[in-house]
C-alpha positions as CSV (number, residue, x, y, z in Angstrom):
1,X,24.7,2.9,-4.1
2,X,24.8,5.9,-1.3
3,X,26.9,4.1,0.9
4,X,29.3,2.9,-2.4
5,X,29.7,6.8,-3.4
6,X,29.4,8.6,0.7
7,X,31.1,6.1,3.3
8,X,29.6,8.3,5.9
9,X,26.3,7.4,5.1
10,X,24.7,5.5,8.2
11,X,21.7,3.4,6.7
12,X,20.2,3.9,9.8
13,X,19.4,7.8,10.2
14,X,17.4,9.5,8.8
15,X,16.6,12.8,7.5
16,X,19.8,14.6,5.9
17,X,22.2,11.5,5.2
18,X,26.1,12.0,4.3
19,X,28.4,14.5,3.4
20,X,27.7,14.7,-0.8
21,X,26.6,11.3,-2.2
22,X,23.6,14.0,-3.2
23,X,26.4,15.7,-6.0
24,X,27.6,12.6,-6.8
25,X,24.1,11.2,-7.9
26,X,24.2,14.4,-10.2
27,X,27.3,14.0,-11.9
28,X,26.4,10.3,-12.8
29,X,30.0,10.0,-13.5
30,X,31.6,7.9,-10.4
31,X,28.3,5.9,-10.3
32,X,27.2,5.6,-13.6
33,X,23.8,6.3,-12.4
34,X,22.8,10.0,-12.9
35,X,19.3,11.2,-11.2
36,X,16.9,13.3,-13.5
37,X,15.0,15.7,-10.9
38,X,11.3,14.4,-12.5
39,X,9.8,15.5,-8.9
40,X,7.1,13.7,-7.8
41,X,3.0,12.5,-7.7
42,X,0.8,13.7,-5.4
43,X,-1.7,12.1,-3.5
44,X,-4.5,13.8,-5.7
45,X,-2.6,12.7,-9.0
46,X,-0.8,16.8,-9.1
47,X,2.9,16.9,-10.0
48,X,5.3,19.4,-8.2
49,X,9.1,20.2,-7.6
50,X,9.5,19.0,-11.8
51,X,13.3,20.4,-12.5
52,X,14.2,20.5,-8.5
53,X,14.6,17.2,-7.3
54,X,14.7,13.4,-7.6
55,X,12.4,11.4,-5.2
56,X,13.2,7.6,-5.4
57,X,11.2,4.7,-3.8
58,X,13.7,2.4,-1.4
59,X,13.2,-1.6,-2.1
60,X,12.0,-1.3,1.8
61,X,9.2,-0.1,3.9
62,X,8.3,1.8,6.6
63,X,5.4,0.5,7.5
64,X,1.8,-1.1,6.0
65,X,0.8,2.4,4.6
66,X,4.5,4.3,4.2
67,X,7.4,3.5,2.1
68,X,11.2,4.4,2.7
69,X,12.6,7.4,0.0
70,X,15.3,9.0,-0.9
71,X,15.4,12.1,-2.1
72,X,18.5,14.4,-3.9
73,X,18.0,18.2,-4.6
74,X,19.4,20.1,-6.7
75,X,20.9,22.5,-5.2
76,X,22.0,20.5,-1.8
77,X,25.2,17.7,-1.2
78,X,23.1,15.6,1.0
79,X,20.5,12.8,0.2
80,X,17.1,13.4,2.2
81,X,15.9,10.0,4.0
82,X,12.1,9.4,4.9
83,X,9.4,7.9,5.5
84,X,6.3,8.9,2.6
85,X,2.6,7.3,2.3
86,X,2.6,4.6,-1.0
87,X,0.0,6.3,-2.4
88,X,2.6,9.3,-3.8
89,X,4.3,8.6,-6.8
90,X,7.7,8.3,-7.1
91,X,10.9,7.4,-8.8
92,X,12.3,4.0,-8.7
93,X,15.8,2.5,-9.9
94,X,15.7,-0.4,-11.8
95,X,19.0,-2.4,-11.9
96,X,19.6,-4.9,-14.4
């Protein structure tokens, strides 16, 4: 879906991807998709940024103990690649 709404989105970096697929994940409207900023789990079962992003789990991993996310603030264009430990608790999109 990133690389459908930001063409400039290399799958392959990481960090800061793209120029706004981030906005466009808001808006919901060009994707039909639209991101609710449900932060995250901790690793101790805590929840934090509630309201000021949306952390989703990528269908690939990292490694044994790390799985790929990607992450949209609110108040930045860009998507945040990386890799996070599986025992966080994240999003994940469900397509049908």
């Amino acid at each position: 879906m990133e690389t459908f709404l930001d063409p400039t989105i290399n799958c392959k970096n990481w960090d800061w991807i793209g120029t706004n697929a981030g906005q466009k994940i808001k808006a919901g409207a060009i994707s039909g998709f639209e991101a609710l900023y449900a932060g995250h789990r901790t690793y101790n079962g805590n929840f934090g940024n509630f309201g000021l992003n949306a952390n989703f789990w990528s269908s690939s991993l990292y490694n044994i103990d790390d799985g790929i996310t990607h992450t949209t603030y609110i108040d930045y264009l860009k998507i945040y690649r990386k890799n996070i430990s599986k025992l966080r608790g994240y999003s994940v999109r469900c397509i049908k």
